[in-house]
C-alpha positions as CSV (number, residue, x, y, z in Angstrom):
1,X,0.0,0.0,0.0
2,X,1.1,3.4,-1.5
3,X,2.7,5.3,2.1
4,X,0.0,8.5,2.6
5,X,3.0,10.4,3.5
6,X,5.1,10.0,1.0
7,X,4.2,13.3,-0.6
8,X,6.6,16.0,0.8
9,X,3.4,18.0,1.1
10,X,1.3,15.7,3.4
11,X,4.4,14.7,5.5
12,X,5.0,18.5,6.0
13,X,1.1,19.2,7.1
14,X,0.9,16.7,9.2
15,X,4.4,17.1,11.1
16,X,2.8,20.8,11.6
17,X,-0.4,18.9,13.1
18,X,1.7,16.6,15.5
19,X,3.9,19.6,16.7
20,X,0.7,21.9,17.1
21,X,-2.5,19.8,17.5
22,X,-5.9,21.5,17.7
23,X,-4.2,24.0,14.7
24,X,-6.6,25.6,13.1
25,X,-6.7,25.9,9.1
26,X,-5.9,29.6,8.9
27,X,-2.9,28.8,11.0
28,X,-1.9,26.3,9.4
29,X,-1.7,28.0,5.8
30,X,0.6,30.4,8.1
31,X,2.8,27.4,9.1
32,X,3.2,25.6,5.8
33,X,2.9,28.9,3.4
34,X,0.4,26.3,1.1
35,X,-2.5,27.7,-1.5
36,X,-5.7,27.4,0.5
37,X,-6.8,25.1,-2.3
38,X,-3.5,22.9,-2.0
39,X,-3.6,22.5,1.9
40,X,-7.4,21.8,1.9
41,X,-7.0,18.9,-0.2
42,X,-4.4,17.5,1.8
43,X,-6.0,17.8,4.6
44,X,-8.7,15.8,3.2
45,X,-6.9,13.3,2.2
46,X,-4.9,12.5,5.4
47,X,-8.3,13.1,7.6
48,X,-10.2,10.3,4.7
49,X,-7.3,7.9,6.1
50,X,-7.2,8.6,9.7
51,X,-4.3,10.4,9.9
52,X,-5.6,13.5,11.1
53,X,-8.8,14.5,13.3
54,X,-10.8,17.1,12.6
55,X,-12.8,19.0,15.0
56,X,-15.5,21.5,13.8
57,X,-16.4,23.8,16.1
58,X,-18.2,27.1,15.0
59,X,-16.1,29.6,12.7
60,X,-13.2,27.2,13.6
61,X,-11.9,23.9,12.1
62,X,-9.2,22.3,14.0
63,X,-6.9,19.4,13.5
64,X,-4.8,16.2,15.5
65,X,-2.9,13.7,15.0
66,X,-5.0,11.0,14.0
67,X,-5.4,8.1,17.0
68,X,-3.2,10.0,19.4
69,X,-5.1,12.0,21.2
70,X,-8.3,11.2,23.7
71,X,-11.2,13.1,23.1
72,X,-10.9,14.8,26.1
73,X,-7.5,16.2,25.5
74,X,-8.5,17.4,22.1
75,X,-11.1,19.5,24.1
76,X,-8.2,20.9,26.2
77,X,-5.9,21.8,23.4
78,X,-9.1,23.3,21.4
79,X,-9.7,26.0,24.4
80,X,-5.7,26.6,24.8
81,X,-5.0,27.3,21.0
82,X,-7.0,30.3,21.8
83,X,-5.8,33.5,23.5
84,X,-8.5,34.1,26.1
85,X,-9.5,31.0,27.3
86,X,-6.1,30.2,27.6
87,X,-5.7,32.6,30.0
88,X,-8.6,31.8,32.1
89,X,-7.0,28.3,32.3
90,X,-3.6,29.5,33.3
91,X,-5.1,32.1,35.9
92,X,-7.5,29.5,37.3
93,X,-4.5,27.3,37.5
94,X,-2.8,29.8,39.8
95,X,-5.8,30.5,41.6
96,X,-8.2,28.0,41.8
97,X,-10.9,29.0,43.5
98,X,-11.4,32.8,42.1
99,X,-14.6,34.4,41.6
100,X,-15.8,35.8,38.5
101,X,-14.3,39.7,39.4
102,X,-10.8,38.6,40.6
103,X,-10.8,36.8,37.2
104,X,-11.5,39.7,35.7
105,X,-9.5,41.9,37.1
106,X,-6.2,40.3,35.5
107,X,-8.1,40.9,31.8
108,X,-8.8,44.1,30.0
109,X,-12.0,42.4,28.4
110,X,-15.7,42.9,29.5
111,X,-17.1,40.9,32.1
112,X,-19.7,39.8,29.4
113,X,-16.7,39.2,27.1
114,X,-15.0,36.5,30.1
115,X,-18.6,35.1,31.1
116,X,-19.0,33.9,27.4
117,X,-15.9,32.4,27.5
118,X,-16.4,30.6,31.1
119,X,-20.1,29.5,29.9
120,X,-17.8,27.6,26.9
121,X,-15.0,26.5,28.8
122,X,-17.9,25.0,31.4
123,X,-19.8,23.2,28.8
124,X,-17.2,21.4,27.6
125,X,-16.5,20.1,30.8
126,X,-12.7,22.2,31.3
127,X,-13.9,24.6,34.5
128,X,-16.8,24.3,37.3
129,X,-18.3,27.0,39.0
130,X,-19.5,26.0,42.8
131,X,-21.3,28.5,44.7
132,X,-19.7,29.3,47.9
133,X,-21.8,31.7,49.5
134,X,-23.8,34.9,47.4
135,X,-20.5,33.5,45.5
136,X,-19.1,31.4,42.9
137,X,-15.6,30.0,42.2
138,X,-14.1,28.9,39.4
139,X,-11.5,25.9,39.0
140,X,-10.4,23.6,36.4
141,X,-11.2,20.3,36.6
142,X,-8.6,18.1,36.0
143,X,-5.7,20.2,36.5
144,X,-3.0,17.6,35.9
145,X,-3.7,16.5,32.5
146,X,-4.0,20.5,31.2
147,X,-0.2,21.2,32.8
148,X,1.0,18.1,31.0
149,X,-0.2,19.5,28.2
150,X,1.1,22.8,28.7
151,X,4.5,21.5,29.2
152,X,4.2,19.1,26.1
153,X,3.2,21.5,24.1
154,X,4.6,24.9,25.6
155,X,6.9,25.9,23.1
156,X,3.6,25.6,20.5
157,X,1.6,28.3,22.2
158,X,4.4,31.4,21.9
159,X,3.2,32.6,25.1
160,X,4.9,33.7,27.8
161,X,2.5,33.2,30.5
162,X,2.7,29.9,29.6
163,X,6.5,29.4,29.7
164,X,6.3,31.1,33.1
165,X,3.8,28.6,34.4
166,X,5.4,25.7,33.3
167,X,8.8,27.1,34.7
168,X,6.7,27.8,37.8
169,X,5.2,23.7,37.6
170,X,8.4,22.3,36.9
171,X,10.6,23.8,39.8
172,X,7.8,23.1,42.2
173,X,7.7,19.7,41.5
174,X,3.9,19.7,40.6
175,X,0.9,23.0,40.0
176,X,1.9,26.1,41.1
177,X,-1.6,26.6,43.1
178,X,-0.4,23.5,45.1
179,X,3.1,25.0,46.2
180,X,1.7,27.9,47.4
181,X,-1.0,26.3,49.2
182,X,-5.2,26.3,48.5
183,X,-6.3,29.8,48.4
184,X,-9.2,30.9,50.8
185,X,-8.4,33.9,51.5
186,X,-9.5,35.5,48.1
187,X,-6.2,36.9,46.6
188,X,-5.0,35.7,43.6
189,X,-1.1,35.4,41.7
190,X,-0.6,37.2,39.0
191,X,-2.4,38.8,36.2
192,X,-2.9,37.7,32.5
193,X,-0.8,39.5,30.0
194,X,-0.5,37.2,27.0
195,X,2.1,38.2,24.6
196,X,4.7,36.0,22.7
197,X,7.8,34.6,24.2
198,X,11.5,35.7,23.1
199,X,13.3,33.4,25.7
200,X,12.8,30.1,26.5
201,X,12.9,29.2,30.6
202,X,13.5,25.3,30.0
203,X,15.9,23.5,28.3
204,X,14.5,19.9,27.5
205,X,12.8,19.1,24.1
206,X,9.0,19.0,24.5
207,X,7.6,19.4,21.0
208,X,5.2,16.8,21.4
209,X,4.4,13.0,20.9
210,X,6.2,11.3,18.0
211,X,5.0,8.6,15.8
């Protein structure tokens, strides 16, 4: 059987994919520098033999490795590929636990704006909200498996919030929120600021899963 990757093309679009899955197609025309014509048909092609995933989801189509990652973590990458919810993630991850207005104090976006996005990131099962009083507070729910990916993935996101959390989960041996203790007391660490990283804080290779 003719090897689907054989086609300098294909093996380029889907090394993209494996080193930045939940890519959308926009950014991945960036990446590879194809024709919009030329990349969607490669896509299909790998997706029609399993190679890829895709994920549609509203104005957004996004792609993974074919068979290597669970549907949950696909979920996970989804919301971190994009710049808000990324940082509701991170923030949450410092400071789980924090209401809706300490969120919001660390963005400059509307509190409608963040409510949107904590109404998605709760519906696809990422963040609860428990009511603690007049009340609520926010944390993600399975912490552990959206720092791995962070850290397997962290060069991907060109984000320097995430480099400093991963820094920050690496040298404390486990989450950041955890080092410092669970937070009662209603202060929170640090405020969200994403912009692109120049340095690099770690020095091992973590570009992702290979084949």
């Amino acid at each position: 059987m003719k090897d689907p990757l054989e086609l300098g093309n294909r093996k380029r679009i889907f090394e993209v994919v494996r080193q930045n899955p939940g890519v959308h197609f926009r950014e991945l025309q960036r990446l590879t520098s194809m024709p919009i014509g030329v990349l969607s048909y490669h896509l299909d092609y790998l997706a029609d033999r399993g190679l890829l995933a895709v994920d549609r989801q509203e104005s957004f189509t996004r792609y993974f490795p074919g068979g290597q990652l669970g549907r949950d973590k696909q979920q996970m990458l989804a919301a971190l590929r994009q710049e808000i919810p990324r940082g509701i993630i991170l923030f949450l991850l410092m400071n789980p636990g924090a209401t809706h207005g300490e969120v919001l104090r660390s963005f400059t976006i509307s509190g409608g704006t963040l409510s949107y996005h904590i109404k998605k990131l709760v519906s696809r099962g990422l963040i609860r909200v428990d009511k603690a009083g007049r009340e609520s507070r926010m944390t993600v729910i399975d912490p552990d498996k959206v720092s791995d990916l962070l850290i397997v993935y962290r060069r991907s996101f060109l984000d320097r919030l995430v480099d400093e959390f991963v820094a920050s989960y690496v040298g404390a041996g486990g989450s950041p929120a955890q080092k410092a203790g669970a937070r009662t007391d209603g202060t929170s660490t640090g405020a969200h600021d994403s912009t692109g990283s120049s340095e690099d804080p770690l020095d091992q290779q973590d570009s992702g899963p290979r084949l």
